[in-house]
N, C-alpha and C positions, 0 to 999 in steps of 0.2 A: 291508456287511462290517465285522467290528469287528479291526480291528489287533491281534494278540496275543500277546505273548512269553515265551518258554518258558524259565525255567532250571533245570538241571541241577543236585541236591543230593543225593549221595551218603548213605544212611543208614546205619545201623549194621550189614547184613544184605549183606553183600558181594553177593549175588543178586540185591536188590531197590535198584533206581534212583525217584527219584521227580524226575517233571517239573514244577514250580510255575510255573504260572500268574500273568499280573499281574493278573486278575480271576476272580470267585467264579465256578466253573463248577456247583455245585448249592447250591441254598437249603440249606443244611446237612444235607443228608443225605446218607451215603457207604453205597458200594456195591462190590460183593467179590463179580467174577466170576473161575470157575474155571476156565472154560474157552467155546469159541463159543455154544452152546449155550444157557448158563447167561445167555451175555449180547443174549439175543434185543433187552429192552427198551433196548439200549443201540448203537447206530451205532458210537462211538467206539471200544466195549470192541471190538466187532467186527472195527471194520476193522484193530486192532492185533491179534487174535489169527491175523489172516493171514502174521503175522511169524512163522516158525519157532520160533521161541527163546524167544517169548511164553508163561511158563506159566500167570501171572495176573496179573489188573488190577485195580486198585484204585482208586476216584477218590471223592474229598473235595471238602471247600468249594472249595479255590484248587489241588487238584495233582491231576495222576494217577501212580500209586502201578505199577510194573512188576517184577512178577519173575521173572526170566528162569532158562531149563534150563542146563546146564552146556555148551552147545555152541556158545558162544558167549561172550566178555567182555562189558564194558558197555565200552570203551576203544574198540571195536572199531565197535560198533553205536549209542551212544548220542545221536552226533550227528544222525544219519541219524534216529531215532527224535524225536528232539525237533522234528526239522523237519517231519516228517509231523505232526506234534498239534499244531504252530504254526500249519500250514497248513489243518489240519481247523478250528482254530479261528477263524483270520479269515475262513474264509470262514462263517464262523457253523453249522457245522454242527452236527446234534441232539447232545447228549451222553446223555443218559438221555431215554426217555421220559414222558409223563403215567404210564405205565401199570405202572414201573421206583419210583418214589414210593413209599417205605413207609407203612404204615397210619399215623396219628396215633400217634407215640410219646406216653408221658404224661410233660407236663414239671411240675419241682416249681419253685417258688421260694421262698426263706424269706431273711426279713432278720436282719443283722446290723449290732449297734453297732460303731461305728467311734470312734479319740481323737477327731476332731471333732464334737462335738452337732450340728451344721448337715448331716452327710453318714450317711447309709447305705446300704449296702450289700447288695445282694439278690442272692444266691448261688444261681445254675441248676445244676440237675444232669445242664447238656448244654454242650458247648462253644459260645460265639457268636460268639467272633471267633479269628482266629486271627494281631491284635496287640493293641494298644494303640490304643486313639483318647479323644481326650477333645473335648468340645463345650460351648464357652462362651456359645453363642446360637443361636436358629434359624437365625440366618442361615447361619452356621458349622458347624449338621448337616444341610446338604443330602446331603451324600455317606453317611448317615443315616438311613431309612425311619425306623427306630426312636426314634430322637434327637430326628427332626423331632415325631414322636409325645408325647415325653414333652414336647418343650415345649409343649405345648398347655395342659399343666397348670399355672394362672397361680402357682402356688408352686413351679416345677420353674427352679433357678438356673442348673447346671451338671450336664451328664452325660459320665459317665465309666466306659470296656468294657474290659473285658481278660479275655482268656478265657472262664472261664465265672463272672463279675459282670457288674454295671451299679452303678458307685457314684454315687447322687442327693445332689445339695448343693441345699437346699430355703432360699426365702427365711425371714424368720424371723416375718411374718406367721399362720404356723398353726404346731403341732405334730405332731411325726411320729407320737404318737399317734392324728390325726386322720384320716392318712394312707396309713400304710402299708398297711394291706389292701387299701386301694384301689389303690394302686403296684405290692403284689402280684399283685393279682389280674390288672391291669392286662397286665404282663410274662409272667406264664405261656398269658393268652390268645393274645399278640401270637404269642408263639413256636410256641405249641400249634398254630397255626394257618398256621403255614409263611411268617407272613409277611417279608418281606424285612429283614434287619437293617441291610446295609452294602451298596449298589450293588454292583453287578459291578466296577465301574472305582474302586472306592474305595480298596484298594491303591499301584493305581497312581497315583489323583490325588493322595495326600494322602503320597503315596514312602514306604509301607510293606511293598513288597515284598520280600523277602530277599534279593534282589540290594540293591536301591537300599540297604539296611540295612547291607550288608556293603562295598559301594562305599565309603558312609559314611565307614563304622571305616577302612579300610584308608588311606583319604587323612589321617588323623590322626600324629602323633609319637609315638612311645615313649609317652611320661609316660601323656598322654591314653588310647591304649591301655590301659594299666594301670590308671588310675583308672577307668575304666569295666567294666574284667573285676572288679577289687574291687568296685565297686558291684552289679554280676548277681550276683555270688558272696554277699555277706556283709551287702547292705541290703535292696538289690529283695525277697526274700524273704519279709522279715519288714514291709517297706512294703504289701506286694500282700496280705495276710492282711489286713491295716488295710482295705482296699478302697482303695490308694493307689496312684500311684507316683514313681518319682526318675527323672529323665529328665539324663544328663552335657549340658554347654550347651557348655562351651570351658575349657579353659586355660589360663591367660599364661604363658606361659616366665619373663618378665623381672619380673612380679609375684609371682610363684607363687601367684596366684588361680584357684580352680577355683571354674566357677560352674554349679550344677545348679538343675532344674526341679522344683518338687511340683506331683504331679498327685493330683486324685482328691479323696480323705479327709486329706492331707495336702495341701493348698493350703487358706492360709487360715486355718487351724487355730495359733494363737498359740504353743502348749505345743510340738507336733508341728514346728513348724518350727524351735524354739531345740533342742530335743533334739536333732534328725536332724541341724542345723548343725553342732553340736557334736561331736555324733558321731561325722559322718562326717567332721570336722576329724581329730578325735583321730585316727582309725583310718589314716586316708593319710599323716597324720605318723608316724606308727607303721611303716608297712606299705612306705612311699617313703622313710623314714630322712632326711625333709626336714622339720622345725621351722619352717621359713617357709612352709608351705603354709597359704593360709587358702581355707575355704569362705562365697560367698556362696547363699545358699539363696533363691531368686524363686518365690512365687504363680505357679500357673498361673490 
Protein backbone atom coordinates (compact mmCIF):
# COMPACT_ATOMS: atom_id res chain seq x y z
CA UNK A 1 0.00 0.00 0.00
CA UNK A 2 1.44 3.38 -0.67
CA UNK A 3 0.05 6.11 1.79
CA UNK A 4 -1.55 9.01 -0.28
CA UNK A 5 -2.90 12.46 0.30
CA UNK A 6 -5.20 14.28 -1.37
CA UNK A 7 -5.76 18.11 -1.28
CA UNK A 8 -8.34 20.10 -2.51
CA UNK A 9 -7.55 23.20 -4.92
CA UNK A 10 -10.29 25.19 -6.15
CA UNK A 11 -9.81 26.48 -9.89
CA UNK A 12 -10.93 29.12 -11.75
CA UNK A 13 -14.22 27.19 -13.22
CA UNK A 14 -16.49 27.29 -10.24
CA UNK A 15 -17.75 23.52 -11.62
CA UNK A 16 -14.50 21.85 -11.80
CA UNK A 17 -12.67 20.96 -8.45
CA UNK A 18 -9.19 19.43 -8.79
CA UNK A 19 -7.86 16.80 -6.25
CA UNK A 20 -3.80 17.01 -6.07
CA UNK A 21 -2.04 14.33 -5.14
CA UNK A 22 1.44 14.24 -3.15
CA UNK A 23 2.80 11.72 -5.85
CA UNK A 24 2.85 11.68 -9.84
CA UNK A 25 -0.12 9.45 -10.59
CA UNK A 26 0.81 9.12 -14.77
CA UNK A 27 4.20 9.35 -16.32
CA UNK A 28 3.12 12.56 -17.88
CA UNK A 29 0.35 11.87 -19.84
CA UNK A 30 -3.23 13.19 -19.11
CA UNK A 31 -6.28 12.03 -20.03
CA UNK A 32 -10.01 13.51 -20.46
CA UNK A 33 -12.93 11.21 -19.96
CA UNK A 34 -16.33 12.32 -20.71
CA UNK A 35 -18.20 10.13 -19.41
CA UNK A 36 -18.08 5.90 -18.11
CA UNK A 37 -17.82 4.57 -21.17
CA UNK A 38 -15.13 6.72 -22.65
CA UNK A 39 -13.25 5.66 -19.56
CA UNK A 40 -13.06 1.82 -20.06
CA UNK A 41 -9.02 1.97 -19.76
CA UNK A 42 -9.23 3.68 -16.68
CA UNK A 43 -10.51 2.12 -12.94
CA UNK A 44 -10.32 5.42 -11.30
CA UNK A 45 -12.13 7.52 -13.95
CA UNK A 46 -14.80 4.77 -13.45
CA UNK A 47 -15.40 4.21 -10.18
CA UNK A 48 -15.91 8.29 -9.88
CA UNK A 49 -18.25 8.36 -12.69
CA UNK A 50 -20.49 6.22 -10.39
CA UNK A 51 -20.98 9.47 -8.35
CA UNK A 52 -24.04 11.24 -9.74
CA UNK A 53 -22.90 14.63 -10.11
CA UNK A 54 -19.73 13.42 -11.96
CA UNK A 55 -19.85 14.93 -15.52
CA UNK A 56 -16.07 14.51 -16.35
CA UNK A 57 -12.71 13.52 -15.24
CA UNK A 58 -9.60 14.61 -15.86
CA UNK A 59 -6.33 13.31 -14.51
CA UNK A 60 -2.66 14.67 -15.05
CA UNK A 61 0.78 14.16 -13.70
CA UNK A 62 -0.01 14.82 -9.76
CA UNK A 63 -4.21 15.64 -9.72
CA UNK A 64 -7.40 14.51 -10.92
CA UNK A 65 -9.26 17.17 -12.38
CA UNK A 66 -13.60 16.74 -11.67
CA UNK A 67 -16.35 18.59 -13.14
CA UNK A 68 -19.29 18.27 -11.85
CA UNK A 69 -23.48 18.93 -13.08
CA UNK A 70 -25.29 21.49 -11.36
CA UNK A 71 -26.94 19.25 -8.93
CA UNK A 72 -24.80 19.38 -6.69
CA UNK A 73 -22.06 21.99 -4.86
CA UNK A 74 -18.45 21.05 -4.55
CA UNK A 75 -19.14 22.51 -0.45
CA UNK A 76 -21.33 19.81 -0.25
CA UNK A 77 -19.56 16.59 -1.82
CA UNK A 78 -16.01 17.40 -2.09
CA UNK A 79 -14.77 16.05 1.06
CA UNK A 80 -16.56 12.70 0.61
CA UNK A 81 -14.86 12.80 -2.99
CA UNK A 82 -11.37 13.40 -1.96
CA UNK A 83 -11.56 10.62 0.50
CA UNK A 84 -12.68 7.99 -2.08
CA UNK A 85 -9.39 9.00 -4.43
CA UNK A 86 -7.14 8.96 -1.16
CA UNK A 87 -8.41 5.60 -0.52
CA UNK A 88 -8.36 4.27 -4.05
CA UNK A 89 -4.96 5.41 -3.89
CA UNK A 90 -3.32 3.88 -0.93
CA UNK A 91 -4.60 1.06 -1.61
CA UNK A 92 -2.56 1.26 -4.90
CA UNK A 93 -5.22 0.86 -7.17
CA UNK A 94 -4.98 1.04 -11.35
CA UNK A 95 -5.33 4.53 -12.45
CA UNK A 96 -5.17 4.31 -16.17
CA UNK A 97 -4.33 1.34 -17.92
CA UNK A 98 -1.25 0.04 -20.38
CA UNK A 99 -3.78 0.11 -22.94
CA UNK A 100 -5.22 4.16 -21.83
CA UNK A 101 -1.29 5.37 -22.86
CA UNK A 102 -1.30 7.55 -25.79
CA UNK A 103 0.73 6.82 -28.98
CA UNK A 104 4.39 8.49 -28.69
CA UNK A 105 3.71 12.04 -28.67
CA UNK A 106 6.70 13.77 -30.59
CA UNK A 107 8.71 15.71 -28.33
CA UNK A 108 11.09 18.73 -29.67
CA UNK A 109 14.02 20.15 -27.56
CA UNK A 110 16.12 23.01 -28.51
CA UNK A 111 18.69 24.99 -26.52
CA UNK A 112 19.11 28.10 -25.30
CA UNK A 113 21.88 30.65 -24.15
CA UNK A 114 21.54 31.76 -20.89
CA UNK A 115 23.62 35.23 -18.88
CA UNK A 116 25.78 32.36 -17.63
CA UNK A 117 28.43 30.79 -20.30
CA UNK A 118 28.59 27.76 -17.84
CA UNK A 119 24.57 26.97 -18.11
CA UNK A 120 22.07 26.22 -20.87
CA UNK A 121 19.00 25.71 -21.14
CA UNK A 122 16.97 23.19 -23.19
CA UNK A 123 13.36 24.24 -23.76
CA UNK A 124 10.62 21.06 -24.32
CA UNK A 125 7.72 21.64 -25.95
CA UNK A 126 5.96 19.44 -23.24
CA UNK A 127 5.59 20.22 -19.57
CA UNK A 128 8.01 18.03 -17.05
CA UNK A 129 7.58 18.91 -13.87
CA UNK A 130 5.04 20.65 -12.44
CA UNK A 131 7.70 22.51 -9.69
CA UNK A 132 10.76 23.50 -9.29
CA UNK A 133 13.77 21.06 -8.47
CA UNK A 134 17.19 21.71 -8.76
CA UNK A 135 20.25 18.98 -8.25
CA UNK A 136 23.70 19.56 -7.20
CA UNK A 137 25.05 15.87 -7.36
CA UNK A 138 24.06 12.28 -7.93
CA UNK A 139 23.66 11.87 -4.79
CA UNK A 140 21.18 14.60 -4.44
CA UNK A 141 19.03 13.30 -7.70
CA UNK A 142 17.77 10.24 -6.46
CA UNK A 143 14.40 11.43 -6.29
CA UNK A 144 15.50 11.95 -10.06
CA UNK A 145 15.39 9.32 -12.86
CA UNK A 146 16.23 11.86 -15.13
CA UNK A 147 18.82 13.81 -13.10
CA UNK A 148 20.43 10.64 -11.92
CA UNK A 149 20.77 10.29 -15.86
CA UNK A 150 22.40 13.32 -16.85
CA UNK A 151 24.93 12.89 -14.19
CA UNK A 152 26.42 10.26 -15.90
CA UNK A 153 27.65 12.72 -18.14
CA UNK A 154 31.30 13.40 -16.61
CA UNK A 155 30.90 17.26 -17.79
CA UNK A 156 27.28 17.51 -16.40
CA UNK A 157 27.82 19.92 -12.88
CA UNK A 158 24.45 20.97 -11.79
CA UNK A 159 20.80 20.24 -13.17
CA UNK A 160 18.03 22.28 -12.91
CA UNK A 161 13.75 21.67 -14.04
CA UNK A 162 10.96 23.86 -13.95
CA UNK A 163 8.39 23.25 -16.01
CA UNK A 164 8.99 22.71 -19.45
CA UNK A 165 13.32 23.35 -19.05
CA UNK A 166 16.08 21.39 -17.88
CA UNK A 167 18.84 24.08 -17.13
CA UNK A 168 22.63 22.26 -17.37
CA UNK A 169 25.54 24.04 -15.62
CA UNK A 170 28.58 21.99 -17.40
CA UNK A 171 32.11 21.81 -15.97
CA UNK A 172 34.42 23.90 -17.78
CA UNK A 173 36.54 21.10 -19.06
CA UNK A 174 34.72 20.90 -22.83
CA UNK A 175 32.51 23.32 -24.62
CA UNK A 176 28.92 23.49 -25.15
CA UNK A 177 29.72 23.43 -28.56
CA UNK A 178 30.95 19.97 -28.10
CA UNK A 179 27.84 19.20 -26.40
CA UNK A 180 24.93 20.19 -26.87
CA UNK A 181 23.42 17.78 -29.54
CA UNK A 182 24.30 15.33 -27.70
CA UNK A 183 22.31 16.77 -24.43
CA UNK A 184 19.80 17.28 -26.93
CA UNK A 185 19.42 14.58 -28.29
CA UNK A 186 19.99 12.96 -25.08
CA UNK A 187 16.55 14.66 -23.33
CA UNK A 188 14.13 14.25 -26.21
CA UNK A 189 14.92 10.44 -26.28
CA UNK A 190 14.55 10.29 -22.54
CA UNK A 191 11.07 11.90 -22.69
CA UNK A 192 10.14 10.52 -26.11
CA UNK A 193 10.18 7.44 -24.43
CA UNK A 194 8.04 7.76 -21.39
CA UNK A 195 10.61 7.54 -19.27
CA UNK A 196 10.30 8.49 -15.58
CA UNK A 197 11.34 12.18 -14.85
CA UNK A 198 10.63 12.62 -11.03
CA UNK A 199 9.61 9.39 -8.64
CA UNK A 200 6.09 9.29 -7.67
CA UNK A 201 7.02 10.24 -4.02
CA UNK A 202 9.16 13.23 -5.25
CA UNK A 203 6.75 15.85 -4.30
CA UNK A 204 6.24 14.83 -1.34
CA UNK A 205 9.92 13.83 -0.22
CA UNK A 206 11.48 16.81 -1.29
CA UNK A 207 7.87 19.09 0.22
CA UNK A 208 6.93 20.45 -3.02
CA UNK A 209 3.55 19.71 -2.95
CA UNK A 210 0.93 22.72 -2.91
CA UNK A 211 -0.08 22.01 0.33
CA UNK A 212 3.42 21.80 2.01
CA UNK A 213 4.12 25.03 -0.38
CA UNK A 214 1.28 27.00 1.00
CA UNK A 215 1.66 25.62 4.63
CA UNK A 216 5.05 27.34 4.08
CA UNK A 217 3.86 30.89 3.09
CA UNK A 218 1.19 31.04 5.56
CA UNK A 219 3.57 30.37 8.77
CA UNK A 220 5.54 33.56 7.44
CA UNK A 221 4.97 37.57 8.71
CA UNK A 222 3.60 40.24 6.67
CA UNK A 223 6.88 41.65 5.37
CA UNK A 224 8.04 38.06 4.12
CA UNK A 225 4.72 37.66 2.55
CA UNK A 226 5.08 40.53 0.52
CA UNK A 227 8.55 40.15 -0.53
CA UNK A 228 7.78 36.97 -1.91
CA UNK A 229 4.48 37.91 -3.93
CA UNK A 230 7.00 40.82 -5.42
CA UNK A 231 9.46 38.30 -6.25
CA UNK A 232 6.55 35.84 -8.31
CA UNK A 233 5.18 38.95 -9.70
CA UNK A 234 8.03 41.33 -10.99
CA UNK A 235 11.59 38.92 -10.91
CA UNK A 236 10.75 35.08 -11.21
CA UNK A 237 9.57 35.94 -14.67
CA UNK A 238 12.08 37.37 -16.24
CA UNK A 239 14.85 34.89 -14.04
CA UNK A 240 12.78 31.64 -15.42
CA UNK A 241 13.22 32.96 -19.26
CA UNK A 242 17.10 33.04 -18.24
CA UNK A 243 16.59 29.09 -17.54
CA UNK A 244 17.07 30.39 -13.69
CA UNK A 245 15.44 30.87 -10.45
CA UNK A 246 15.16 33.09 -7.16
CA UNK A 247 13.97 31.22 -4.49
CA UNK A 248 12.91 33.96 -0.97
CA UNK A 249 15.24 32.20 2.06
CA UNK A 250 14.10 34.43 5.23
CA UNK A 251 13.90 37.85 6.51
CA UNK A 252 15.22 39.52 9.64
CA UNK A 253 12.80 41.88 11.14
CA UNK A 254 15.66 43.60 13.31
CA UNK A 255 18.26 43.52 10.39
CA UNK A 256 16.08 44.30 7.63
CA UNK A 257 18.08 41.63 5.60
CA UNK A 258 16.38 39.55 3.12
CA UNK A 259 18.24 36.73 1.96
CA UNK A 260 17.31 34.79 -1.43
CA UNK A 261 18.52 31.75 -3.42
CA UNK A 262 19.81 31.62 -7.15
CA UNK A 263 19.01 28.68 -8.83
CA UNK A 264 19.65 27.39 -12.25
CA UNK A 265 21.53 29.96 -14.87
CA UNK A 266 21.70 32.29 -12.12
CA UNK A 267 23.85 30.60 -9.54
CA UNK A 268 27.17 31.13 -9.98
CA UNK A 269 27.01 33.49 -12.75
CA UNK A 270 29.29 36.79 -11.27
CA UNK A 271 27.28 39.57 -13.65
CA UNK A 272 23.73 37.74 -12.82
CA UNK A 273 24.13 37.71 -9.16
CA UNK A 274 25.37 41.66 -8.61
CA UNK A 275 22.45 42.66 -11.05
CA UNK A 276 19.60 40.53 -9.48
CA UNK A 277 21.13 41.84 -5.80
CA UNK A 278 20.76 45.05 -6.72
CA UNK A 279 17.78 44.97 -8.26
CA UNK A 280 15.90 43.19 -6.37
CA UNK A 281 17.44 45.54 -3.39
CA UNK A 282 16.13 48.59 -5.22
CA UNK A 283 12.75 47.36 -6.21
CA UNK A 284 11.60 46.24 -2.26
CA UNK A 285 13.11 49.50 -1.08
CA UNK A 286 10.82 51.10 -3.54
CA UNK A 287 7.81 48.80 -3.27
CA UNK A 288 8.23 48.30 1.03
CA UNK A 289 8.95 52.26 1.32
CA UNK A 290 11.92 50.83 3.73
CA UNK A 291 15.58 52.31 2.73
CA UNK A 292 17.05 49.91 5.18
CA UNK A 293 16.30 46.75 3.50
CA UNK A 294 19.30 45.11 2.01
CA UNK A 295 19.50 41.93 -0.04
CA UNK A 296 21.94 39.03 0.38
CA UNK A 297 21.88 37.06 -2.88
CA UNK A 298 23.49 32.98 -1.98
CA UNK A 299 24.70 30.42 -5.01
CA UNK A 300 22.72 27.56 -5.17
Amino acid sequence: MTDTKISIIPTSNDAILKFEADRFLTHHNSFEFNNIDEAEHSPLAQQLFYLPFVKKVYIASNFVAIERYNIVEWKDVQEEVATQIEAYLSKDGVIVTEDAVKPKAAVTFYAESTPNPGVLKFVCNKVLVASMYEFTSIEDAKPSPLATALFQFPFVKNVFMEKNFVSITKFDIIEWEDITLQLREFLKSYVEDGKTILNDDAPKTLNKTEEAIEQKFEALDDTSKNIINILEEYIKPAVESDGGNIEFKSYDETTKKVEVLLQGACSGCPSSTFTLKNGIETMLKDMLNDNSITVNAING
